[in-house]
VEXVOLO-34509 format. One record per residue (C-alpha): residue in three letters; residue number from 1; x, y, z. Coordinates in steps of 0.02 Angstrom, whole numbers, plus 50000, padded with zeros to 5 digits. Example, Ala and Ser with C-alpha at 12.3 -4.5 7.8 and 13.67 -1.06 7.14 Angstrom:
<nodes>
rest->ALA&nr->1&xx->50615&yy->49775&zz->50390 $
rest->SER&nr->2&xx->50684&yy->49947&zz->50357 $
</nodes>
This chain:
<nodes>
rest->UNK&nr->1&xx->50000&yy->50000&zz->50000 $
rest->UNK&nr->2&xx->50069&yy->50156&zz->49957 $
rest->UNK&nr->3&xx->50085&yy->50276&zz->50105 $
rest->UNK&nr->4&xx->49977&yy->50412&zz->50075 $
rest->UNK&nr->5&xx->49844&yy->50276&zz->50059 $
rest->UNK&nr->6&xx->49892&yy->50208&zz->50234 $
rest->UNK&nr->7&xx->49873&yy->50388&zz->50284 $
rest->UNK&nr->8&xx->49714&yy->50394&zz->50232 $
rest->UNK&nr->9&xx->49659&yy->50232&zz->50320 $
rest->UNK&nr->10&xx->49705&yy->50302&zz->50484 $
rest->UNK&nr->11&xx->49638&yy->50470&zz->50443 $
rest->UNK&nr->12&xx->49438&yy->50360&zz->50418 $
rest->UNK&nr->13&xx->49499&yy->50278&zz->50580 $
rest->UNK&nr->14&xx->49529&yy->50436&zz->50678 $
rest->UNK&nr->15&xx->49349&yy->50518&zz->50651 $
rest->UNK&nr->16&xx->49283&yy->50407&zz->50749 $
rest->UNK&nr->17&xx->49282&yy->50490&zz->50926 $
rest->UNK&nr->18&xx->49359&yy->50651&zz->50846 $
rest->UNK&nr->19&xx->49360&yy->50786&zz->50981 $
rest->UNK&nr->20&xx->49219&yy->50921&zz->50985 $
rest->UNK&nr->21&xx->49308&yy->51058&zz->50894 $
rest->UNK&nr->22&xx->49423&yy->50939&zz->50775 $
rest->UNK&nr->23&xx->49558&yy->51023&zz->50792 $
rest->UNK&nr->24&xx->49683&yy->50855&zz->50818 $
rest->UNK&nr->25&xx->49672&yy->50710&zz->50715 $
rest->UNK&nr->26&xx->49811&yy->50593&zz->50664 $
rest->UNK&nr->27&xx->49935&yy->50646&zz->50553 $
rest->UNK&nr->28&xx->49796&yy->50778&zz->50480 $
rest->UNK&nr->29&xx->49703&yy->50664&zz->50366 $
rest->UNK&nr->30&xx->49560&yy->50735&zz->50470 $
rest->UNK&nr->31&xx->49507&yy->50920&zz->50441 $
rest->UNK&nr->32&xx->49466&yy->51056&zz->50558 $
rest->UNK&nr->33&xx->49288&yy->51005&zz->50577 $
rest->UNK&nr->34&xx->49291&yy->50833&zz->50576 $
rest->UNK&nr->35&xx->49272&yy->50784&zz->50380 $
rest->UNK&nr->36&xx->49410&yy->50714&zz->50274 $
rest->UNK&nr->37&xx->49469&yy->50762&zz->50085 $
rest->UNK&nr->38&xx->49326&yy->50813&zz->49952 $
rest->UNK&nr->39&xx->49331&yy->50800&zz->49797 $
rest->UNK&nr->40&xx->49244&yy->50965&zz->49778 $
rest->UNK&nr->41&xx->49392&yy->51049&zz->49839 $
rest->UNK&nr->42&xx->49506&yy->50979&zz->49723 $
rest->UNK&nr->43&xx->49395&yy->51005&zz->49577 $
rest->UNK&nr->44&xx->49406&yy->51189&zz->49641 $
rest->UNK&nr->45&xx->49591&yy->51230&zz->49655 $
rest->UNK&nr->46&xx->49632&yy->51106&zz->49498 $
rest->UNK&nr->47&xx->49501&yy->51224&zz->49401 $
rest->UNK&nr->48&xx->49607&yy->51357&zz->49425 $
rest->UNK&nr->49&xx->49811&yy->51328&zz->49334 $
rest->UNK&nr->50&xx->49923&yy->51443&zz->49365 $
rest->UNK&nr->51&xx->50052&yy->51394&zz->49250 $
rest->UNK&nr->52&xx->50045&yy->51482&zz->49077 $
rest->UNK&nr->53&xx->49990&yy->51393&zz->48913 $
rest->UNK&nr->54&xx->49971&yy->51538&zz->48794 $
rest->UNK&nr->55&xx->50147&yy->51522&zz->48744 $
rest->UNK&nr->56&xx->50181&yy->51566&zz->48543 $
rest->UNK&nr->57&xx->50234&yy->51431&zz->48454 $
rest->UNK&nr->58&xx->50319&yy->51529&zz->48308 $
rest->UNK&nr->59&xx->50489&yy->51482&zz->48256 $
rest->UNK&nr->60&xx->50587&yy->51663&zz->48306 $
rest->UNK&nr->61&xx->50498&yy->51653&zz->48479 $
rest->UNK&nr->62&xx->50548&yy->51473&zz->48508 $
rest->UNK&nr->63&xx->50738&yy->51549&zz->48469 $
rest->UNK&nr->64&xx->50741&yy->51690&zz->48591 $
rest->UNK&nr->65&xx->50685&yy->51588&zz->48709 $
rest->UNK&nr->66&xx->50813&yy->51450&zz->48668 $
rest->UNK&nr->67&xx->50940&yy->51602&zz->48665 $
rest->UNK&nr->68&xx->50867&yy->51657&zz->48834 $
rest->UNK&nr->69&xx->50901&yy->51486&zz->48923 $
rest->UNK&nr->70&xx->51094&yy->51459&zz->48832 $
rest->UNK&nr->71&xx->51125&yy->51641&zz->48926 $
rest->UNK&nr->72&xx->51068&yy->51605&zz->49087 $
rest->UNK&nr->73&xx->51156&yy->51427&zz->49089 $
rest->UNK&nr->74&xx->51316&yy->51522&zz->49040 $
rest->UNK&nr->75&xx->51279&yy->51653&zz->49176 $
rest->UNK&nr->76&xx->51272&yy->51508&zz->49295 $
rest->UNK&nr->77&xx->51440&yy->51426&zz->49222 $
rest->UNK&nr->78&xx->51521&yy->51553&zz->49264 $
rest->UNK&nr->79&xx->51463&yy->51571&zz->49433 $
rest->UNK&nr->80&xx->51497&yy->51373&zz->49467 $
rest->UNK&nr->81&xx->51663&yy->51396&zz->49385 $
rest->UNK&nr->82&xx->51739&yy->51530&zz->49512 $
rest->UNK&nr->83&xx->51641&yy->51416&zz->49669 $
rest->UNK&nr->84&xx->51707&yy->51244&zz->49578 $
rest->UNK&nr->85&xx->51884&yy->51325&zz->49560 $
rest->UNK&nr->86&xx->51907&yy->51446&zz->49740 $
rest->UNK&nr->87&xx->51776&yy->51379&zz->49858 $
rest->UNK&nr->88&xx->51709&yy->51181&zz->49784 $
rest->UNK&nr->89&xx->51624&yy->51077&zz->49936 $
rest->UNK&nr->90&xx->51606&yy->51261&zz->50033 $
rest->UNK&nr->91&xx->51438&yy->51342&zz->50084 $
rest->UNK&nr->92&xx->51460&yy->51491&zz->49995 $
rest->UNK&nr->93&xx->51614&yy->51584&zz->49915 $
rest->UNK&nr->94&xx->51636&yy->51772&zz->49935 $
rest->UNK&nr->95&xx->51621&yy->51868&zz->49759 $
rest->UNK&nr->96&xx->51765&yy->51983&zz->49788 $
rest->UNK&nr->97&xx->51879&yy->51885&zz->49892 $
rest->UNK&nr->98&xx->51837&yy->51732&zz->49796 $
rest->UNK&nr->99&xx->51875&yy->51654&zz->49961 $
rest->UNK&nr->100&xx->51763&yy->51498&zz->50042 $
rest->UNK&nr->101&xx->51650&yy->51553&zz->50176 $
rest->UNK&nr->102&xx->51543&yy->51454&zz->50308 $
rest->UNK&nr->103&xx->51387&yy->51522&zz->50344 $
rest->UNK&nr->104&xx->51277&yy->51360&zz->50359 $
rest->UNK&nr->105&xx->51387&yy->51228&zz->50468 $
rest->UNK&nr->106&xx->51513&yy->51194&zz->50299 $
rest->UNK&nr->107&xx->51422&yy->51037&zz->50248 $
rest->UNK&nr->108&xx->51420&yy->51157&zz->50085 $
rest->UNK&nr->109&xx->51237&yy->51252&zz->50083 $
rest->UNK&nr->110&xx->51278&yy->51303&zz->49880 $
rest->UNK&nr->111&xx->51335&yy->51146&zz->49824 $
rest->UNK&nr->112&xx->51171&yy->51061&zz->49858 $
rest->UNK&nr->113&xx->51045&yy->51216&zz->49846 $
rest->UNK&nr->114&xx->51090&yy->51209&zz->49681 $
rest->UNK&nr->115&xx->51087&yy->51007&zz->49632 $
rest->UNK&nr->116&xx->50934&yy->51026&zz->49541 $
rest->UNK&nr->117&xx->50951&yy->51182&zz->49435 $
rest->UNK&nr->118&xx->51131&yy->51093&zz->49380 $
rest->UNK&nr->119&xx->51039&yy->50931&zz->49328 $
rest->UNK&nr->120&xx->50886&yy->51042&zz->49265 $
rest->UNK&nr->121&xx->51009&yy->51153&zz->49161 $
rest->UNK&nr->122&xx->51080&yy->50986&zz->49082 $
rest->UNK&nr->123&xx->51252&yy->51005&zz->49145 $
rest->UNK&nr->124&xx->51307&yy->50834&zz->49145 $
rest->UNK&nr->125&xx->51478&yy->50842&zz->49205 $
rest->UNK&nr->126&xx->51456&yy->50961&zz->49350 $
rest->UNK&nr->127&xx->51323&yy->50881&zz->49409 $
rest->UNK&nr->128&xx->51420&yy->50724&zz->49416 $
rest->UNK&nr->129&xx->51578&yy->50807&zz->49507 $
rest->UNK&nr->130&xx->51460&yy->50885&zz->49628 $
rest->UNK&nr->131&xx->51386&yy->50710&zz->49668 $
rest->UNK&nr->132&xx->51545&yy->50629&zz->49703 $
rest->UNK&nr->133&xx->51590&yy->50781&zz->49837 $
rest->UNK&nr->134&xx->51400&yy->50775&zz->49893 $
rest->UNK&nr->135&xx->51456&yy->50580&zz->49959 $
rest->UNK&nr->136&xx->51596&yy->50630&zz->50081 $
rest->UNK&nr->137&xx->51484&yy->50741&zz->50188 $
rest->UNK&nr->138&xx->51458&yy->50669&zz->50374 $
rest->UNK&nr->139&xx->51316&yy->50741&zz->50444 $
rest->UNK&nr->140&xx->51379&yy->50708&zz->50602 $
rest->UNK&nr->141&xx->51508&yy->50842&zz->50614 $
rest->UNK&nr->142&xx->51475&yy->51034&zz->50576 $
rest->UNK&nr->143&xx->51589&yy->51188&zz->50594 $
rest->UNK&nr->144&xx->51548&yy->51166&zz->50783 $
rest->UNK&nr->145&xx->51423&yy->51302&zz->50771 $
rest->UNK&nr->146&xx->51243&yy->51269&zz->50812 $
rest->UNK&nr->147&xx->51128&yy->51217&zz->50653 $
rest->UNK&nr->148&xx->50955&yy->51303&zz->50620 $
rest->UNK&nr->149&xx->50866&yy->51184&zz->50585 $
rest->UNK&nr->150&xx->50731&yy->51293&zz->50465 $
rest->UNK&nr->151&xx->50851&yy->51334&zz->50363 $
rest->UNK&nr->152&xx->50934&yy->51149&zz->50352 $
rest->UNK&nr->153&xx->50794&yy->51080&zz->50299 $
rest->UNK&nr->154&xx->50747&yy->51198&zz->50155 $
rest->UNK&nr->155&xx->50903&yy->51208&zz->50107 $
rest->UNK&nr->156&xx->51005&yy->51040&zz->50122 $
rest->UNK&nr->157&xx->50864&yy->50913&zz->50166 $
rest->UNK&nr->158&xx->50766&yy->50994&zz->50026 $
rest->UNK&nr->159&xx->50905&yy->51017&zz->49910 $
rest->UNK&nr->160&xx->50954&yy->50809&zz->49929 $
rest->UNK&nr->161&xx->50767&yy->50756&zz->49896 $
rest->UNK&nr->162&xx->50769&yy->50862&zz->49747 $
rest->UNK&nr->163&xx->50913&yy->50789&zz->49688 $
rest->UNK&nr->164&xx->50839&yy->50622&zz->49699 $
rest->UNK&nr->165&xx->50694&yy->50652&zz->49626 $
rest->UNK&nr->166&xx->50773&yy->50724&zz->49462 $
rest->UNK&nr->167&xx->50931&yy->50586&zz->49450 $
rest->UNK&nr->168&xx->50851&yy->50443&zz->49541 $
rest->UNK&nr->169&xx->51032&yy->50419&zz->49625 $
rest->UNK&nr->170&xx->50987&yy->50336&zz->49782 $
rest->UNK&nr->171&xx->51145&yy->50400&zz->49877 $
rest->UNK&nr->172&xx->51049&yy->50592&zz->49876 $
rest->UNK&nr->173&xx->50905&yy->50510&zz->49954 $
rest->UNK&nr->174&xx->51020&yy->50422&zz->50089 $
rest->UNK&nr->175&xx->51110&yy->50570&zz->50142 $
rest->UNK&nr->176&xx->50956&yy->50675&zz->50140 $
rest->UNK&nr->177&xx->50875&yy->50529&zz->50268 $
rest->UNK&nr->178&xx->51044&yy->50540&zz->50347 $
rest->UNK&nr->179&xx->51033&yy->50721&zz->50391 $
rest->UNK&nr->180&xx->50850&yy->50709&zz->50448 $
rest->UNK&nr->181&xx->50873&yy->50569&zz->50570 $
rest->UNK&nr->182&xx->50993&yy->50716&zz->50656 $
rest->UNK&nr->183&xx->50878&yy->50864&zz->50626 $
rest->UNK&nr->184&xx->50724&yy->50750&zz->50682 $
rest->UNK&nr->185&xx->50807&yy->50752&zz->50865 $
rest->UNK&nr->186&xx->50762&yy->50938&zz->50879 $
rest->UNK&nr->187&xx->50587&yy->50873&zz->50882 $
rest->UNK&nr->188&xx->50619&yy->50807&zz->51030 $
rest->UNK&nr->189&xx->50548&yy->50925&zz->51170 $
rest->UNK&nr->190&xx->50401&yy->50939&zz->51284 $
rest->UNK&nr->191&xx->50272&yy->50994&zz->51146 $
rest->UNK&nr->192&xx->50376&yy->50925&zz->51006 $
rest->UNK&nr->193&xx->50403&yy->51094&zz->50918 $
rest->UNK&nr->194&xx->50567&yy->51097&zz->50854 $
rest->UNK&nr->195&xx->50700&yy->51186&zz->50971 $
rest->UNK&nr->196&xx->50742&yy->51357&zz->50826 $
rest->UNK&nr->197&xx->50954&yy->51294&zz->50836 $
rest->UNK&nr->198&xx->51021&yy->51103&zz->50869 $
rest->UNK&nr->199&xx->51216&yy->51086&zz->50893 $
rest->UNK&nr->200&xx->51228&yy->50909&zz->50809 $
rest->UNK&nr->201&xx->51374&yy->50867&zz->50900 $
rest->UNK&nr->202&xx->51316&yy->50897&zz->51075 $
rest->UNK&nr->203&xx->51136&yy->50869&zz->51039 $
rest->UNK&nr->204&xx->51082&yy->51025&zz->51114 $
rest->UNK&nr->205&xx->50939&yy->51156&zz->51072 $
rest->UNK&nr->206&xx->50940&yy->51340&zz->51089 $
rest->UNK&nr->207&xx->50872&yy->51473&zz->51020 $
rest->UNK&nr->208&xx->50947&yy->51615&zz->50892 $
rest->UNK&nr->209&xx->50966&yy->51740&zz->51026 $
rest->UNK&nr->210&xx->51019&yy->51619&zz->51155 $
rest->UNK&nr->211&xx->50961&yy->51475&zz->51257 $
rest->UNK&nr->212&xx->50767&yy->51556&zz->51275 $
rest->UNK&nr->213&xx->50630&yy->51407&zz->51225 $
rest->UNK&nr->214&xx->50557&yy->51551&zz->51096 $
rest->UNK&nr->215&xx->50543&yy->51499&zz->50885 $
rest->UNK&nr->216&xx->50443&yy->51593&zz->50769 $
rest->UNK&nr->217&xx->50312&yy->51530&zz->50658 $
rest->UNK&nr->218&xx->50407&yy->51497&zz->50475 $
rest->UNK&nr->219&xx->50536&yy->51409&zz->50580 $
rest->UNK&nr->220&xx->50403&yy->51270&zz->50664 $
rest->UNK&nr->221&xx->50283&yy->51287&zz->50503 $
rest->UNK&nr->222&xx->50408&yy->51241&zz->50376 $
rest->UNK&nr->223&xx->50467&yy->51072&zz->50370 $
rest->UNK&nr->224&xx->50304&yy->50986&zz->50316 $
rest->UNK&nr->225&xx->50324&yy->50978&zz->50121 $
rest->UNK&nr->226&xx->50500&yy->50912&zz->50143 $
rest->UNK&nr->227&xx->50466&yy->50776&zz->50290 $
rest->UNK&nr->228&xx->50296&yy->50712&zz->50217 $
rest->UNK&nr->229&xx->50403&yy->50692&zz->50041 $
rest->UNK&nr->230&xx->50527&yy->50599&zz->50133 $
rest->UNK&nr->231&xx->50406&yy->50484&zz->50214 $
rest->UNK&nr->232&xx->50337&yy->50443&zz->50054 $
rest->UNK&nr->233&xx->50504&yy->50412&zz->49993 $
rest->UNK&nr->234&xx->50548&yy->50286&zz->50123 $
rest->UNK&nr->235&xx->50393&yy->50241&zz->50182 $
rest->UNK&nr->236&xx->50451&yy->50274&zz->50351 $
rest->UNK&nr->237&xx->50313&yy->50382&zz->50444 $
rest->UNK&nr->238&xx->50418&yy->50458&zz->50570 $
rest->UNK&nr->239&xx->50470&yy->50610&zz->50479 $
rest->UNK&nr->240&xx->50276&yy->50659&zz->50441 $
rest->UNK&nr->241&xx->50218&yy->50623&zz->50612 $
rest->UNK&nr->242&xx->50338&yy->50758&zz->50685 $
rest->UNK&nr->243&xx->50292&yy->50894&zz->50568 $
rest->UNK&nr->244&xx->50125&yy->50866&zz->50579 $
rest->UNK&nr->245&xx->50130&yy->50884&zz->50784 $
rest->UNK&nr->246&xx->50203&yy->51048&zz->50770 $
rest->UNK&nr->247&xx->50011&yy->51087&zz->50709 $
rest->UNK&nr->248&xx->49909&yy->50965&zz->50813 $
rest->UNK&nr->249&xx->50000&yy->51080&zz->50967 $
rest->UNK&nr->250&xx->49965&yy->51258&zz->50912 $
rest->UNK&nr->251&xx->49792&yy->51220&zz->50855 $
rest->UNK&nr->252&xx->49758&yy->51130&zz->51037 $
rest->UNK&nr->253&xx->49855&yy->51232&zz->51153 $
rest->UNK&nr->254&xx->49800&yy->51409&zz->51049 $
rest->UNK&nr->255&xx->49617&yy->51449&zz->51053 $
rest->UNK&nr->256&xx->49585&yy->51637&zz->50953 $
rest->UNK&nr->257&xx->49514&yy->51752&zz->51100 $
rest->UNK&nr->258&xx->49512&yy->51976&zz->51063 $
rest->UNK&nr->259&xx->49648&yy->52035&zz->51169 $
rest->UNK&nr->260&xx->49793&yy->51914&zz->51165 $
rest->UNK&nr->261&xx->49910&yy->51874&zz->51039 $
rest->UNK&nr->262&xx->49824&yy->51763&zz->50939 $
rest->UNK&nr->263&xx->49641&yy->51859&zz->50913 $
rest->UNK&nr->264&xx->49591&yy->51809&zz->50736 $
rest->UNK&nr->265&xx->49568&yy->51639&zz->50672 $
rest->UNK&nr->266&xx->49684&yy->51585&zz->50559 $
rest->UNK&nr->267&xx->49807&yy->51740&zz->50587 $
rest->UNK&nr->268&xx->49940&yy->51676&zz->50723 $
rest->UNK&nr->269&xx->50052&yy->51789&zz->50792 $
rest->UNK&nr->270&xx->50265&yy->51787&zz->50735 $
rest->UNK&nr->271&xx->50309&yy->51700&zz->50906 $
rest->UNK&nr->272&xx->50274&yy->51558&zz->51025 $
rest->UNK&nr->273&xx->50368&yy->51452&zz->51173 $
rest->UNK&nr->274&xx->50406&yy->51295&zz->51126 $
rest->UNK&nr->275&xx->50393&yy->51214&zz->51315 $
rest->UNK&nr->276&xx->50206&yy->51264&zz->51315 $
rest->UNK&nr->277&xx->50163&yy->51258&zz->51125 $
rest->UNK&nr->278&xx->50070&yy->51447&zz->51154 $
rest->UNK&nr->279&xx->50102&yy->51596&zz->51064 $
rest->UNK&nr->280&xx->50201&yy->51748&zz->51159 $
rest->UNK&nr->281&xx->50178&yy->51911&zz->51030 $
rest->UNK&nr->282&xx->50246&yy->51969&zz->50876 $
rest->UNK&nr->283&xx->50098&yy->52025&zz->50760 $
rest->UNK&nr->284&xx->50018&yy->51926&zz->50617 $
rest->UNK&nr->285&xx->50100&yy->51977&zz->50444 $
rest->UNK&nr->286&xx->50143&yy->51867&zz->50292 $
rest->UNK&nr->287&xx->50341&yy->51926&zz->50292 $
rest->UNK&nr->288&xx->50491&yy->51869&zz->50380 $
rest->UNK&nr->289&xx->50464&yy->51753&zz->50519 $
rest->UNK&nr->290&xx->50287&yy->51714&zz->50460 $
rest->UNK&nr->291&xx->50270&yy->51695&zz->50273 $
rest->UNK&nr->292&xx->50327&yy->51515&zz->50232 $
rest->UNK&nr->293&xx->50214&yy->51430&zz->50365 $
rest->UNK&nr->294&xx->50068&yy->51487&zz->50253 $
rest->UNK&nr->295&xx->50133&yy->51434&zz->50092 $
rest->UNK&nr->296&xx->50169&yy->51267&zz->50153 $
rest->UNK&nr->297&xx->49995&yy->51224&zz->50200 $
rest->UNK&nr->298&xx->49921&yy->51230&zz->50034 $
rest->UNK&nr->299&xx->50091&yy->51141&zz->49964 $
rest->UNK&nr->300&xx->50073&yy->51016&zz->50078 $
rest->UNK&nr->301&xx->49905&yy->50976&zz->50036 $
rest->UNK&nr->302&xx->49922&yy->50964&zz->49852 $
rest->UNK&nr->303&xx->50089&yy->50873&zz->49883 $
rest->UNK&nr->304&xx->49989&yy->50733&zz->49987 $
rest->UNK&nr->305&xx->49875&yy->50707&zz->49845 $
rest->UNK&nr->306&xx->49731&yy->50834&zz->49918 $
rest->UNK&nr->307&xx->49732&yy->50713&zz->50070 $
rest->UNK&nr->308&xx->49773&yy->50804&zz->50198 $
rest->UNK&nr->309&xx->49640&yy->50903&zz->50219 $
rest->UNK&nr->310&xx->49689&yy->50983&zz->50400 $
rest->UNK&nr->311&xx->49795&yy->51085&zz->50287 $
rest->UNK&nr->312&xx->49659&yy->51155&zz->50150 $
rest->UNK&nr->313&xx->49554&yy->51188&zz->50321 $
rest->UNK&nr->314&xx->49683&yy->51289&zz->50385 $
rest->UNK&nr->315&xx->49738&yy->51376&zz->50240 $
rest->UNK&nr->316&xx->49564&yy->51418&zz->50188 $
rest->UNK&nr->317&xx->49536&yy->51491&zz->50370 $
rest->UNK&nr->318&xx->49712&yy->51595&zz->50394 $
rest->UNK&nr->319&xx->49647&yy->51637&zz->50183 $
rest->UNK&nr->320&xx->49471&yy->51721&zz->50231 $
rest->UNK&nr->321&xx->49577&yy->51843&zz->50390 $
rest->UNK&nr->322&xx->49699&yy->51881&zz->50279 $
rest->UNK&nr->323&xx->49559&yy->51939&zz->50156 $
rest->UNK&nr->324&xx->49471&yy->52019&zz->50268 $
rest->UNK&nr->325&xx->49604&yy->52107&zz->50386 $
rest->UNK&nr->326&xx->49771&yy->52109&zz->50285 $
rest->UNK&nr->327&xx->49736&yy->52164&zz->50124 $
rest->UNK&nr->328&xx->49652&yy->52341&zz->50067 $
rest->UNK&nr->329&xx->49620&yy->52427&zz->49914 $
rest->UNK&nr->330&xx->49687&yy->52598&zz->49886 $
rest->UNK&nr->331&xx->49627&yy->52735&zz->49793 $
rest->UNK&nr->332&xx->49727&yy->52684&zz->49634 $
rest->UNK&nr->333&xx->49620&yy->52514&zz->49647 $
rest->UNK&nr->334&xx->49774&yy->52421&zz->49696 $
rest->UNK&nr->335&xx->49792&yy->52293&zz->49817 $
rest->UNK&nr->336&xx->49887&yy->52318&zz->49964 $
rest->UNK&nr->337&xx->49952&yy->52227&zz->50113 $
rest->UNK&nr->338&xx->49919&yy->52321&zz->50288 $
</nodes>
């Protein structure tokens, strides 16, 4: 059985005896009300593409945009050329020192951020030099810094699954399980929102600005597309089950109320504790801190085959207060974020 379907089983399972409100079910096959995916819904967002098909077919068009792609894979060779030659293996290289720089633990952030453009782009032989070097990195050892963990699973756990998905090179998917067996034991707290920093040597949490228990909402809300993929991938649950408990405990532990931080449905404030699961200020806005724990809702749900439906419900909730409270027309009939 594949294991979205078994997710769906237990999803049927869990409405039985669902709690009042429905806001916990398990692994959010169940929505916020107690129902699980419709078809309706599907038939809804698949009714409206937004990818473009009015392309012209002509023959000079279909040249400048040939032309178009040969410059921008010869702006990126030359990029990957000064990395390959001054900085190859690195996280990043600095453009006017041309020296290697570690910004993201030196397991080498650029190298596998871009894995997938390289194989998209059709660069054979880079891609196959930067697969060799991607299988020497231990995951066990960093730069001795702490890791965020947000930003090493968009980056590097994302980056690896991508890879495997385009080259179908096993070794990408083993090194991207390989890295979230580590980042999966910052899952492990009280509530089982992920601590914002894990140091994977000493298996310690902290936060950015020290050892407070605070995170912010992209950096809990933005590791299900990633982990569900991965389950999937190796039909090993785990991963899911701890991205989807980051929502079971803000939806349970957060009830909207005028007054406190969170006061509108479906807008949650920047930041929370992660010992008590509640949120502790910051005001709703779709930017920095916030915006990717949005986006991956509606991802996630069209990612698990418009099964998890927890997700629709919750993006279609945070969708109608952003409506109605974020956005305003001005006098110039343009739409603008407040």
């Amino acid at each position: 059985m594949q294991l979205a379907g078994a997710f769906l089983v237990l999803g049927c399972i869990a409405q039985v005896g669902v709690a009042k409100h429905h806001r916990h079910s398990i692994d959010g096959m169940v929505g916020l009300w107690g129902h699980s995916a419709h078809q309706r819904d599907v038939k809804r967002y698949l009714s409206n593409p937004v990818q473009a098909t009015n392309f012209s077919d002509s023959e000079s068009l279909r040249r400048l945009r040939a032309n178009r792609a040969e410059d921008v894979r010869n702006g990126f060779r030359h990029a990957w050329k000064a990395y390959r030659k001054c900085a190859f293996g690195a996280d990043e290289i600095n453009p006017l020192t041309l020296e290697a720089v570690t910004t993201r633990n030196g397991w080498g952030a650029t190298l596998i951020d871009a894995l997938d453009t390289i194989h998209v782009m059709g660069l054979t032989e880079e891609f196959k030099e930067a697969t060799e070097k991607v299988r020497t990195i231990d995951f066990d050892k960093n730069d001795g810094e702490p890791s965020k963990v947000f930003e090493t699973n968009i980056r590097y756990i994302g980056g690896l699954i991508s890879a495997y998905e385009l080259s179908g090179d096993r070794m990408f998917l083993k090194q991207a399980t390989a890295l979230a067996d580590v980042m999966l034991e910052a899952f492990d707290t009280s509530t089982g929102i992920p601590w914002q920093m894990w140091d994977v040597q000493t298996g310690t949490g902290s936060s950015e600005t020290g050892p407070s228990t605070l995170n912010n909402l992209a950096e809990i809300g933005t590791y299900q597309l990633e982990f569900f993929r991965l389950s999937q991938l190796t039909r090993d649950p785990a991963y899911h089950k701890a991205a989807q408990r980051v929502y079971d405990v803000i939806l349970d532990r957060n009830t909207p109320k005028k007054g406190t931080p969170y006061a509108v449905p479906g807008l949650y404030p920047v930041f929370l504790d992660i010992k008590t699961g509640r949120f502790i200020g910051g005001k709703p806005n779709l930017g920095g801190g916030s915006d990717s724990f949005y986006e991956y809702l509606i991802k996630t749900w069209a990612l698990s085959d418009f099964k998890l439906q927890r997700c629709l419900d919750m993006w279609n909730e945070s969708l109608r207060s952003i409506k109605k409270y974020l956005i305003a027309r001005g006098s110039d009939k343009r739409l603008y974020m407040g």
